[in-house]
Structure formats: C-alpha cells, structure tokens
N, C-alpha and C positions, 0 to 999 in steps of 0.2 A: 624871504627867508635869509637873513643874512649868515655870510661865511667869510672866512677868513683868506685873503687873497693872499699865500704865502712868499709872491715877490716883494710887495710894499706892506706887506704886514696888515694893511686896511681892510676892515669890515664892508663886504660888498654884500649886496641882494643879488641872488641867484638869479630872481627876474632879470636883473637889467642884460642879461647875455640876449635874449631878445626884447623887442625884434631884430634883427641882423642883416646883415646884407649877404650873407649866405647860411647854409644849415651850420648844425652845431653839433658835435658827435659828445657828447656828456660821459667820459668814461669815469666810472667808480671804483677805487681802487680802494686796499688798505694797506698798511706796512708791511702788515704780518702774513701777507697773502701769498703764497708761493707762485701762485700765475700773474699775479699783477706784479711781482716784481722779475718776473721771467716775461713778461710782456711789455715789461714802463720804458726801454729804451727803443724799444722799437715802436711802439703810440707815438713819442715823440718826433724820431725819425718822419713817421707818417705824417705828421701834425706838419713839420716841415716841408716836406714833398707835396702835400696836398693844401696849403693854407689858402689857393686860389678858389676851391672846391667847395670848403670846409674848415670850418675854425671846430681845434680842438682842445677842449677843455676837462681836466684832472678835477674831480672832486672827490678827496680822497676823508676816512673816516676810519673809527677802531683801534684806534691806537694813543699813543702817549703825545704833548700836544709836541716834544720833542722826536718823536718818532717820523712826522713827518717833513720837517724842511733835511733832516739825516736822509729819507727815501729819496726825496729832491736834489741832493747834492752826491746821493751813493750813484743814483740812473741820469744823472744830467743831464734833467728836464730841464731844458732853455729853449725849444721852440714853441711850447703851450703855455698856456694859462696854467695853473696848479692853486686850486683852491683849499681850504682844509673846515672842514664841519668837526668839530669837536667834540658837539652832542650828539650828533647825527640827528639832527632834527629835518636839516634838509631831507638828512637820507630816506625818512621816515616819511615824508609828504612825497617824496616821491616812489614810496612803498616799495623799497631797494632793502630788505632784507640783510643781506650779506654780499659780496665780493666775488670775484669782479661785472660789472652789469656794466654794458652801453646802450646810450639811448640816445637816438638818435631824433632831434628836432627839427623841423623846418623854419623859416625865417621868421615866421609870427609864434613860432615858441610851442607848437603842436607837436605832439610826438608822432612821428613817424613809423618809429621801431624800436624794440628794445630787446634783450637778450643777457641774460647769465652765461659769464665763459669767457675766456678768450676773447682778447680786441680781434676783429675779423675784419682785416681792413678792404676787400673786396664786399665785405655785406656791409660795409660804413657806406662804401662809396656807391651801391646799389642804392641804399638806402636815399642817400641824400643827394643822389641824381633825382629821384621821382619825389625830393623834397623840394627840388630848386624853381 
C-alpha cells in the first residue's frame, strides 16, 4: 500500500517497515484531531528516547495534502518517521476508522496490539516487549 514519506516526498509501501529489527509502534494521527495534536510532540519525544526498543512511525490521514507536512513542522516531528496517506486507503486495509489508533507490530509485521486513544507509551512498550 503505498504512502507518502513526508521527509523526502517519496512514495513508499507500508509493507517495507517490516520485517525490522525491532517492533514498530504505527501511530495514526490526523491534523484536525485534538488528541493527536496534544499528543504528536510527545510520540515523538518517545520515538527518540525509545528508538533502541522501538522504531516509531506517524501515519497520518484526513486532512488537506497541505495539512500535513504544516502538523510536521507545527509539532517538530524529527525523531520518526511521518508518513502521509491521502486517501486513506492504507487506513482502510488496516481497518483504522478514525483517529488517534496505535498499533503496535512485532519484527515480521504481526500485530501485537492496537488501540483508539491516546499514545500510551507504557502499553507501547509492554506491548513490544512481548513483541521482541
């Protein structure tokens, strides 16, 4: 399913985040979300603190295709990945609804856990402890 990697602009497949050499925490954001943008500088914070643990990745949807590299430079995302689905088609294969959802994978790309809400960076890291 490709999406749009909004560091180099480049069309990537979702697939290729795994397999990995560690889990992968998938959080889904939108612009217009009030808890994804009360929660995007501190994901990233995490993303930083834990990248030995855990690689953390933004796929974010629902919005203008400007809407999001403005979210990316409002919450200065620079320690993740930040990807951008336009149609949400990824969003939709992976039957993600609405905003905010993480989900969390283990290294061959299995989902471990998922959840609507709030990044919980404590059940990230439960999470992909018994992913590793």
């Amino acid at each position: 399913m490709p999406v749009e990697d909004l560091a180099t602009r480049e069309r990537v497949e979702l697939s290729s985040l795994t397999p990995a050499s560690r889990p992968v925490a998938l959080w889904l954001w939108g612009p217009g979300c009030a808890i994804c943008r009360g929660d995007a500088t501190a994901v990233d914070r995490f993303a930083a603190r834990e990248r030995a643990r855990v690689t953390v990745v933004g796929l974010g949807s629902h919005g203008s295709p400007e809407s999001a590299p403005r979210f990316v430079r409002e919450h200065d995302l620079s320690s993740m990945r930040v990807l951008w689905d336009q149609r949400s088609l990824a969003w939709d294969r992976l039957l993600v609804p609405a905003e905010p959802v993480t989900i969390v994978l283990d290294r061959s790309g299995q989902e471990v856990e998922r959840w609507f809400g709030p990044f919980d960076e404590g059940r990230v890291l439960r999470a992909a402890g018994g992913a590793s």
